[in-house]
TITILO-669279 format. One line per 4 residues: number of its first residue (from 1); their letters; for each residue x, y, z of C-alpha. Coordinates in steps of 0.25 Angstrom, whole numbers, m for minus. Example, Ala and Ser with C-alpha at 12.3 -4.5 7.8 and 13.67 -1.06 7.14 Angstrom:
BEGIN
1> as> 49:m18:31 | 55:m4:29
This chain:
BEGIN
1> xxxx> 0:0:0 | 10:8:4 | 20:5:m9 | 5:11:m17
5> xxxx> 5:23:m10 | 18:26:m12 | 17:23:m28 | 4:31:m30
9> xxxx> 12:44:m22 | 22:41:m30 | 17:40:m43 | 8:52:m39
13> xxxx> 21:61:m39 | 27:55:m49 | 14:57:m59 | 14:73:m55
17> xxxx> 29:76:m57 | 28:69:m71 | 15:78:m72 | 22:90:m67
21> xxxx> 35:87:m76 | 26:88:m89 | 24:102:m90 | 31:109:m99
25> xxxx> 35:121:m105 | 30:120:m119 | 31:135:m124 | 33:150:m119
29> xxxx> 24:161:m127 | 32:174:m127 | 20:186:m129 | 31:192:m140
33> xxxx> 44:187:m148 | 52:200:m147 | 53:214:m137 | 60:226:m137
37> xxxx> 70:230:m125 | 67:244:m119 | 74:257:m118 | 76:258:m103
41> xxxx> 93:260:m102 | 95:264:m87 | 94:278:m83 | 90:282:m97
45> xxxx> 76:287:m103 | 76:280:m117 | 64:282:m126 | 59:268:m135
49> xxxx> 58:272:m149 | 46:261:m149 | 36:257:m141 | 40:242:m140
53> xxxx> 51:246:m133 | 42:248:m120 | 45:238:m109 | 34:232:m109
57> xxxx> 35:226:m122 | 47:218:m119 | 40:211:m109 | 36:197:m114
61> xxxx> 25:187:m109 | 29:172:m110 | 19:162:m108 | 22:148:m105
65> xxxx> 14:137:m110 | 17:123:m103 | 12:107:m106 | 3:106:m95
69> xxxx> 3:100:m83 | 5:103:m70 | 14:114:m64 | 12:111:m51
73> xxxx> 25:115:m43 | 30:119:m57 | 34:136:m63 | 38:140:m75
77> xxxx> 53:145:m76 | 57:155:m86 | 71:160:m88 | 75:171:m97
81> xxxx> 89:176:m106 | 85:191:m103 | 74:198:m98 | 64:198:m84
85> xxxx> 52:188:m81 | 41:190:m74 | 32:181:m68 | 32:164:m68
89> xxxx> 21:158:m72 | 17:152:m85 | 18:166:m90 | 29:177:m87
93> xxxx> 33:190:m93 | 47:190:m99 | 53:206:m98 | 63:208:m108
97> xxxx> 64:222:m106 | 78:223:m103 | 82:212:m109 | 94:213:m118
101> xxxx> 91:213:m135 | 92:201:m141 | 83:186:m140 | 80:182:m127
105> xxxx> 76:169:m121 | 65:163:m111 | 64:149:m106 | 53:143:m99
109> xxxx> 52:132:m91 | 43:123:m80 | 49:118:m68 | 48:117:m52
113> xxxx> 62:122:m42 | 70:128:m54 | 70:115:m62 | 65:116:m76
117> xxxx> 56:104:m80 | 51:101:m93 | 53:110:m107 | 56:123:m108
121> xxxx> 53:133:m118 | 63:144:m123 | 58:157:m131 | 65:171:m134
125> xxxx> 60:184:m136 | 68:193:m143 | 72:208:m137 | 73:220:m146
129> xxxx> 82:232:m144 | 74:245:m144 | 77:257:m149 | 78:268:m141
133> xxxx> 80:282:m140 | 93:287:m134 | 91:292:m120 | 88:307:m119
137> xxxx> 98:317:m116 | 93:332:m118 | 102:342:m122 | 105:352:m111
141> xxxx> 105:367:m118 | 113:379:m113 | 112:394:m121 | 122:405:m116
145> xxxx> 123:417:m121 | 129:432:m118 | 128:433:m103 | 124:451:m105
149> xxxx> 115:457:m114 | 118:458:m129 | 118:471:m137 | 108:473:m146
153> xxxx> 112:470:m161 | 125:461:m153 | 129:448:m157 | 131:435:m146
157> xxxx> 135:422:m145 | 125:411:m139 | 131:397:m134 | 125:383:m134
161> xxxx> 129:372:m124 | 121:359:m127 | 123:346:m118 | 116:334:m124
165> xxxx> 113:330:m139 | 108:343:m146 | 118:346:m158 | 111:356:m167
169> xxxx> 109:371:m162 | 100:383:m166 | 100:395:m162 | 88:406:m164
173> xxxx> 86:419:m157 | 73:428:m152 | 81:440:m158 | 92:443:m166
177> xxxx> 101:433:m177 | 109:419:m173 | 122:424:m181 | 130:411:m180
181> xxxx> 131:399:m174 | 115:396:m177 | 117:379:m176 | 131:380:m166
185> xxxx> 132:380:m150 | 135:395:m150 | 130:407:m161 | 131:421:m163
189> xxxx> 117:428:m161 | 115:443:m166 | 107:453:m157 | 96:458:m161
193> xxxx> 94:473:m163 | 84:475:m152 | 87:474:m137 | 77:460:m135
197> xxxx> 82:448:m129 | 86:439:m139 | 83:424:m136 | 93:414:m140
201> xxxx> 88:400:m142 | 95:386:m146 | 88:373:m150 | 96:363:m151
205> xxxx> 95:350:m160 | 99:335:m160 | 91:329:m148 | 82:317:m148
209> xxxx> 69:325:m150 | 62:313:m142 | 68:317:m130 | 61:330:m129
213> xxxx> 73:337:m127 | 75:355:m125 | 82:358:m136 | 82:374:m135
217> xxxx> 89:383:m125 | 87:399:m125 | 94:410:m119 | 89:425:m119
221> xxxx> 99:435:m122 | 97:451:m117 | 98:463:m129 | 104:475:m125
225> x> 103:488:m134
């Protein structure tokens, strides 16, 4: 009776381990074949020139699709080339944000205390690079002029010290004539006839007009008779 027993327990374990050791993995559906890595350098505001390029279009949904079975006691593993998952059940989120350019791997696998059993099923998603703008750095603008009064009908000089990525100059004046110098750093301005402060301005040319940049500067002048 006793040698029954034992059989009949015996066979019982053995029946749900071979039951449990027949799931398998038999595919992992990726939600898309391909993404595009995001413009995110540290301590830099970079700008996507497309809207694929937002994060969270590089985040991709893998489903996994087994033989059946019982998972009693069982998980899924998923281990990865690059990238962040999250979650661990049958289906996770696979965050390639970050992830380097190139073709990038996922595997997935059943098991029970870090040991695989059964198939596993591989698939890849490729990551794009995305072209982005370079980072903005606006221009800093200083104007210096005569430090007294100008005679009227006189003739002065104006400077131009630009810091950043403006490489084109223009200068226009509220009164009076831009002799020389009209596209350099420093020109030659004549006075007008009348004792009206003249305004000088400079606008500047060469930056990334997506970075909403100042690219004007002015400074007043005072006309003396």
């Amino acid at each position: 009776m006793l040698r029954s027993f034992l059989l009949i327990v015996l066979f019982f374990f053995a029946s749900n381990f071979i039951h449990a050791q027949k799931v398998d993995v038999v595919d992992a559906v990726l939600s898309v074949d391909s993404v595009f890595s995001i413009c995110r350098p540290s301590g830099m505001r970079l700008i996507s020139r497309s809207g694929e390029c937002a994060e969270e279009q590089a985040r991709v949904s893998v489903a996994t699709v087994t033989s059946g079975g019982n998972m009693d006691g069982l998980r899924y593993y998923y281990v990865a080339s690059d990238g962040v998952i999250t979650g661990d059940g049958s289906t996770v989120v696979w965050d390639l944000s970050n992830a380097r350019a190139g073709t990038h791997t996922i595997t997935v696998g059943i098991g029970k205390d870090d040991v695989v059993i059964g198939a596993t099923v591989t698939r890849s998603v490729k990551v794009l690079e995305c072209e982005c703008n370079p980072p903005c750095v606006c221009p800093t603008i200083v104007v210096t002029g005569p430090a007294a009064s100008v005679r009227v009908g006189n003739r002065f000089i104006v400077s131009a010290k630009v810091a950043g990525s403006g490489t084109t100059y223009r200068w226009t004046v509220s009164d009076g004539h831009v002799l020389e110098g009209q596209s350099a750093a420093r020109a030659l301005i004549q006075a007008p006839s009348n004792a009206n402060p003249v305004r000088v301005t400079l606008t500047i040319g060469g930056t990334d007009p997506s970075c909403d940049c100042p690219t004007t500067e002015s400074i007043e002048i005072p006309i003396s008779e």
